[in-house]
C-alpha positions as a Markdown table, in Angstrom:
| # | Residue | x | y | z |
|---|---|---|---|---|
| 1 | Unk | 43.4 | 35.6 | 46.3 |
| 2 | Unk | 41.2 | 34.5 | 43.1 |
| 3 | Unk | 42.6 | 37.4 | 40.8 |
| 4 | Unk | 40.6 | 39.0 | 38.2 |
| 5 | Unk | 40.7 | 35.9 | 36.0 |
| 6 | Unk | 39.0 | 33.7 | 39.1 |
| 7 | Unk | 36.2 | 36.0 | 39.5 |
| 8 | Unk | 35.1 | 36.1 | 35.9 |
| 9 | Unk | 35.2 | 32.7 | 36.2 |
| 10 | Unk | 33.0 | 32.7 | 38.9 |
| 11 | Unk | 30.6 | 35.2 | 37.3 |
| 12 | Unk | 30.9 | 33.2 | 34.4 |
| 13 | Unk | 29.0 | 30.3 | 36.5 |
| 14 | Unk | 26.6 | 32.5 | 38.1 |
| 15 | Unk | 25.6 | 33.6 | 34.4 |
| 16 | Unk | 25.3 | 30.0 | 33.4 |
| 17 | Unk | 22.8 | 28.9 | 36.1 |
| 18 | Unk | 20.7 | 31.8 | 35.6 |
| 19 | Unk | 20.5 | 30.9 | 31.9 |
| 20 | Unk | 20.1 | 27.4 | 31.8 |
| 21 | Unk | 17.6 | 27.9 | 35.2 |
| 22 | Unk | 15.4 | 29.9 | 32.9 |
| 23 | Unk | 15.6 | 27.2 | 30.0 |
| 24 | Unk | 14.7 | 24.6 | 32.5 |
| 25 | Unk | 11.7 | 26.5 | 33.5 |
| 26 | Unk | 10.4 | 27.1 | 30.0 |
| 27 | Unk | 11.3 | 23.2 | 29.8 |
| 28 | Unk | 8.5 | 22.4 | 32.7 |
| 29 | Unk | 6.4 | 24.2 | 31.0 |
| 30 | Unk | 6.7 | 23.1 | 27.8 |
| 31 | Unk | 6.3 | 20.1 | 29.1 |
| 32 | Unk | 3.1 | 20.8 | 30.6 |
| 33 | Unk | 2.2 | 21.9 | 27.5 |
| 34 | Unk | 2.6 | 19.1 | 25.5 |
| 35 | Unk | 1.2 | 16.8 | 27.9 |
| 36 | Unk | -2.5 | 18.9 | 27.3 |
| 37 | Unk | -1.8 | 18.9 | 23.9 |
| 38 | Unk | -1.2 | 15.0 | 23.6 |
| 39 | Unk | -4.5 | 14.6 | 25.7 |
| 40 | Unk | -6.8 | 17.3 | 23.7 |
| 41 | Unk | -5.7 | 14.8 | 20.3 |
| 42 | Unk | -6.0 | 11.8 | 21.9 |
| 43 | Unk | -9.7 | 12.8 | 22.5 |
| 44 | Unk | -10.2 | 14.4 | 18.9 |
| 45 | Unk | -9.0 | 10.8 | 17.5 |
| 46 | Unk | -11.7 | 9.1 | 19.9 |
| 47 | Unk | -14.2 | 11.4 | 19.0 |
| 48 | Unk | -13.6 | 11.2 | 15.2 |
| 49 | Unk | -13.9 | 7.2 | 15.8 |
| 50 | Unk | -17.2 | 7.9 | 17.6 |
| 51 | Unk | -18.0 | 9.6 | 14.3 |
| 52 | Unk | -18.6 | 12.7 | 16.3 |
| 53 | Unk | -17.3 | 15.0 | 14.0 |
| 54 | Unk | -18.8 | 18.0 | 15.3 |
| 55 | Unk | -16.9 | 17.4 | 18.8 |
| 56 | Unk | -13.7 | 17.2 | 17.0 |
| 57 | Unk | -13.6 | 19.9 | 15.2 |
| 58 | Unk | -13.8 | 21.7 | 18.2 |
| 59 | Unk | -11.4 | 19.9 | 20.5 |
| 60 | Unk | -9.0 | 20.3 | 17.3 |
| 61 | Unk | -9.7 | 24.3 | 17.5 |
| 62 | Unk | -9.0 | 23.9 | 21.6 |
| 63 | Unk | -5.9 | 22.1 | 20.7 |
| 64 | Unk | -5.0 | 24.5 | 18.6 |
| 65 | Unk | -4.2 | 27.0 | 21.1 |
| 66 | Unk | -1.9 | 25.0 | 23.0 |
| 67 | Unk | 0.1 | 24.3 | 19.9 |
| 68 | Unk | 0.4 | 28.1 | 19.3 |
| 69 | Unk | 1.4 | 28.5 | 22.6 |
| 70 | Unk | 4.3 | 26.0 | 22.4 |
| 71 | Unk | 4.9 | 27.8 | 18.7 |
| 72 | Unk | 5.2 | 31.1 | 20.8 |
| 73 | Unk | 8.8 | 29.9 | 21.8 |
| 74 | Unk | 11.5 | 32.2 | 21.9 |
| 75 | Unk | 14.0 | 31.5 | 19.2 |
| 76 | Unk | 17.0 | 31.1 | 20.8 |
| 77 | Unk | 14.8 | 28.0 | 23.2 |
| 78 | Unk | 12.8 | 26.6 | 19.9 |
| 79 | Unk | 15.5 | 23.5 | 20.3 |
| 80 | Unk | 13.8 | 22.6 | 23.5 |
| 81 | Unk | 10.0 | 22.0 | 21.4 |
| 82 | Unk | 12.1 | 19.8 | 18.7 |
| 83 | Unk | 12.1 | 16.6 | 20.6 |
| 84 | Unk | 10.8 | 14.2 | 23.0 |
| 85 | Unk | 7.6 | 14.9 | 24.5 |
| 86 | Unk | 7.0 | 18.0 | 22.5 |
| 87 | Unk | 8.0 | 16.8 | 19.4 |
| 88 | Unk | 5.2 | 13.7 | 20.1 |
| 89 | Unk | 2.4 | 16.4 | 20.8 |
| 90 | Unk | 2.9 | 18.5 | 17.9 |
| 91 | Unk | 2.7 | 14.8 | 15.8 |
| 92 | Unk | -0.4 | 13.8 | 17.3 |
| 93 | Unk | -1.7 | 17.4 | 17.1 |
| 94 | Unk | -1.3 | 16.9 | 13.2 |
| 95 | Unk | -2.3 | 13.4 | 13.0 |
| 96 | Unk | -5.9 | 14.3 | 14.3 |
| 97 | Unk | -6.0 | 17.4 | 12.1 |
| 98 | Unk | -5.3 | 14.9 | 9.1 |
| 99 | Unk | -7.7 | 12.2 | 10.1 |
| 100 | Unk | -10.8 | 14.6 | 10.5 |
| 101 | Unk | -10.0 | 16.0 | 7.1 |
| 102 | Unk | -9.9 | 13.1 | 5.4 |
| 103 | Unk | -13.0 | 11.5 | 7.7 |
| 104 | Unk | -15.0 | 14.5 | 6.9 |
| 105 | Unk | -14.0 | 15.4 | 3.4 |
| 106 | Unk | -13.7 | 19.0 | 5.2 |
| 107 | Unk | -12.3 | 21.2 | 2.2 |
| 108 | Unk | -11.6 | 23.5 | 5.2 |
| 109 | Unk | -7.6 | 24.1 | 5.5 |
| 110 | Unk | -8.3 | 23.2 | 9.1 |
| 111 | Unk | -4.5 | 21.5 | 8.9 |
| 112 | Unk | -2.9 | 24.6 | 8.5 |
| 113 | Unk | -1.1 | 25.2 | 11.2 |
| 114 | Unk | -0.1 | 22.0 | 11.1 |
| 115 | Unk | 1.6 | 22.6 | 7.4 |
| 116 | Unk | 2.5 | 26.3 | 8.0 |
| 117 | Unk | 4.1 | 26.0 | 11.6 |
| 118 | Unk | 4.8 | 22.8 | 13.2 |
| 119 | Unk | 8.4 | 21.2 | 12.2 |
| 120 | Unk | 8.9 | 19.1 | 8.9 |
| 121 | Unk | 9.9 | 16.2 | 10.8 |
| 122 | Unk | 6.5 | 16.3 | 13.3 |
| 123 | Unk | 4.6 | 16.7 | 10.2 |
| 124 | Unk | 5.9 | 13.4 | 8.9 |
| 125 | Unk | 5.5 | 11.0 | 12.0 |
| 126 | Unk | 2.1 | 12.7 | 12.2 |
| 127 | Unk | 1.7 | 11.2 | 8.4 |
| 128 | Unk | 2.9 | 7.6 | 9.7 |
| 129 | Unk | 0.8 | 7.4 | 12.6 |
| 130 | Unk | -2.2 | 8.4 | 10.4 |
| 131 | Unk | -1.7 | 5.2 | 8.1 |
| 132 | Unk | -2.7 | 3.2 | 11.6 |
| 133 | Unk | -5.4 | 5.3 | 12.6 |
| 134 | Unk | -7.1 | 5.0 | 8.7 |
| 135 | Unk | -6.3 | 0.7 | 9.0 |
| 136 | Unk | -8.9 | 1.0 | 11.8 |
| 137 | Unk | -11.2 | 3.5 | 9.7 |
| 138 | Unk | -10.8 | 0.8 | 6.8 |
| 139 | Unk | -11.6 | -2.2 | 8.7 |
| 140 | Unk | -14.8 | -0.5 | 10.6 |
| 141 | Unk | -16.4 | 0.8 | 7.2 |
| 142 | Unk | -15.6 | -3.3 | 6.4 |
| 143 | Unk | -17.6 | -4.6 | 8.9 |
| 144 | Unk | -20.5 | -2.5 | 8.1 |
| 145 | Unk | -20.1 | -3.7 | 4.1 |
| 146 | Unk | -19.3 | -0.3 | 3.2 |
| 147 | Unk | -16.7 | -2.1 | 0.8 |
| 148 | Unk | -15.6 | 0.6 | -1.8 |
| 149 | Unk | -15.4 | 3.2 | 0.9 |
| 150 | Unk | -12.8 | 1.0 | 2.5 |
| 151 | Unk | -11.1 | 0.6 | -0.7 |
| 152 | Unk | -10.9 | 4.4 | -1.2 |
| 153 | Unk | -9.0 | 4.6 | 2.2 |
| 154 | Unk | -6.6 | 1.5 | 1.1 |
| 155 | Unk | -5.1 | 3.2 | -1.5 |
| 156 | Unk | -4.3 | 6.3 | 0.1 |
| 157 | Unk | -2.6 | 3.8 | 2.8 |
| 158 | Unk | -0.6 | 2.6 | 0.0 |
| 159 | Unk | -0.1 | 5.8 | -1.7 |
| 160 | Unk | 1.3 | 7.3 | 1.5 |
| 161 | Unk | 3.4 | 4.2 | 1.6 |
| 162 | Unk | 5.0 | 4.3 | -1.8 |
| 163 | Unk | 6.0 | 7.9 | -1.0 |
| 164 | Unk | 7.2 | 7.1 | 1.9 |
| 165 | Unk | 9.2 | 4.4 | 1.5 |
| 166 | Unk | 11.6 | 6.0 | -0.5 |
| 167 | Unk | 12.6 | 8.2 | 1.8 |
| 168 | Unk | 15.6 | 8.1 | 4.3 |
| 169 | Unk | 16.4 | 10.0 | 7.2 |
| 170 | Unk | 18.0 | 8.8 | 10.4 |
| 171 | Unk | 16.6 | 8.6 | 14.4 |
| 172 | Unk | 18.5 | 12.0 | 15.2 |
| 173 | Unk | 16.2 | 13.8 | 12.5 |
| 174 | Unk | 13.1 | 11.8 | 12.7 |
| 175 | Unk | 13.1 | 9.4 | 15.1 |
| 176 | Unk | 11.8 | 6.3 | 14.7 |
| 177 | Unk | 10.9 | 6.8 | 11.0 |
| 178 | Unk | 12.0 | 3.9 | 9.3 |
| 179 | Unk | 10.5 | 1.4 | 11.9 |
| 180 | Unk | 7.4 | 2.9 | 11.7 |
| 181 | Unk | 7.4 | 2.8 | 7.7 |
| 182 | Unk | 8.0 | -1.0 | 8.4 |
| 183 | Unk | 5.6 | -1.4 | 10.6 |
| 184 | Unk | 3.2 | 0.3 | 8.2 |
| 185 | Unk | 4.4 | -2.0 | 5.3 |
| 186 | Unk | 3.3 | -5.1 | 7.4 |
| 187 | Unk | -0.1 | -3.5 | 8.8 |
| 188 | Unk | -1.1 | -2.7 | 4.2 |
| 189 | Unk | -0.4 | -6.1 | 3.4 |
| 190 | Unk | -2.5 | -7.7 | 6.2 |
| 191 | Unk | -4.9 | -5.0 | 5.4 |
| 192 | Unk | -5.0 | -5.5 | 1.5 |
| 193 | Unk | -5.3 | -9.8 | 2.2 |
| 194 | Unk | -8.2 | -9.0 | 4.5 |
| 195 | Unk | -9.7 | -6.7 | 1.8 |
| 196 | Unk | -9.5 | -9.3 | -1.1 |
| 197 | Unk | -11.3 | -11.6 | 1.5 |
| 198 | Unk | -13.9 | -9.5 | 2.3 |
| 199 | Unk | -14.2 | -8.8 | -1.5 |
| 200 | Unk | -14.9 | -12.6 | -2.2 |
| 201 | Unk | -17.5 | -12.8 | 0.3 |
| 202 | Unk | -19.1 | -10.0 | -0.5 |
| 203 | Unk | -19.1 | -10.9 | -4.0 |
| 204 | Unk | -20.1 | -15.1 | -2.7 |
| 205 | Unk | -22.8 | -13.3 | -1.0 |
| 206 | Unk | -24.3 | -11.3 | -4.3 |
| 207 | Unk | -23.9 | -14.7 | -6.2 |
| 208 | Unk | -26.1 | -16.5 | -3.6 |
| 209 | Unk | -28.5 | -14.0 | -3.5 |
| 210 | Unk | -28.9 | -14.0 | -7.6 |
| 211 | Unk | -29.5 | -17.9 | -7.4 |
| 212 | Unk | -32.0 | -17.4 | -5.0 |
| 213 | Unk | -33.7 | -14.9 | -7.3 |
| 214 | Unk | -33.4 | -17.4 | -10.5 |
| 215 | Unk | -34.8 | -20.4 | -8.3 |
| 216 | Unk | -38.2 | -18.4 | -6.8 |
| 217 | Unk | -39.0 | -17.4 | -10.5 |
């Protein structure tokens, strides 16, 4: 004979499976969640490099309801949206949000579930992984000569980057932070050299064509 004590025990385990059942089920789904959410920004970001900002703005809005459904959480489960796969989604969710404000000069708080909602530390990587996404922004407005308008986005690189790299949390709050505030400390120094390059040329270029001027009159 179990006793009493036995069978609680027992219940006790029948309890726990049920629970943590249920948790792995909202897990799957969540899952599934995030997955759709990490492709719907993945093809705002293309479309915002396509400089289609009209189809962006409205796969941002459909990605928006996938991040409310992952916001829609239970409380007691919101642990299970805090890292890994879901914690990625909600970053790229944000990072595409930031890029097409700044791409668009959108005064439009279309961001703000992003600062209202989403976790702190999503938020942040979000910021990070925006620094790469405006190098590429900066070097295609270079190769079309659009010089100052690559210089505008420099500086908010490096604005970014001085506020960031001050800061200090570890993996287990925001993982990966400080590599990635490394990585972006390498990618603005190759970024500013290429700059000044282009700078010279652009300014060779202008001298050229003034001596050209001076020599047909």
């Amino acid at each position: 004979m179990i006793g009493d004590v036995g069978k609680k025990i027992l219940e006790e385990i029948d309890r726990i499976s049920g629970e943590l059942d249920r948790r792995d089920a909202l897990r799957e789904e969540i899952l599934n969640i995030s997955r759709e959410l990490i492709r719907c920004s993945g093809r705002a970001v293309t479309y915002i490099n396509a400089g289609d900002l009209q189809r962006t703005r409205e796969e941002i809005y459909r990605c928006s309801s996938l991040v409310k459904k992952l916001l829609e959480v239970p409380d007691m489960d919101r642990d299970l949206t805090r890292y890994g796969l879901s914690l990625q989604a909600f970053a790229e969710f944000c990072e595409a949000s930031y890029l097409y404000m700044i791409v668009s000069r959108d005064t439009e708080e279309i961001a703000r579930l992003c600062s209202e909602k989403i976790p702190p530390e999503a938020r942040l990587l979000a910021i990070e992984d925006l620094t790469g996404e405006l190098r590429r922004h900066a070097i295609t407005l270079l190769t079309e000569w659009k010089v100052d308008e690559s210089i505008t986005i420099v500086r908010l690189i490096s604005e970014i980057y001085s506020r960031l790299r001050y800061l200090d949390y570890p993996d287990s709050l925001v993982p990966g932070f400080k590599h990635k505030v490394d990585v972006m400390r390498r990618a603005l120094e190759d970024l500013e050299t290429l700059l000044v390059d282009v700078k010279s040329r652009r300014e060779l270029i202008s001298e050229i064509g003034s001596l050209k001027e001076k020599l047909r009159t």
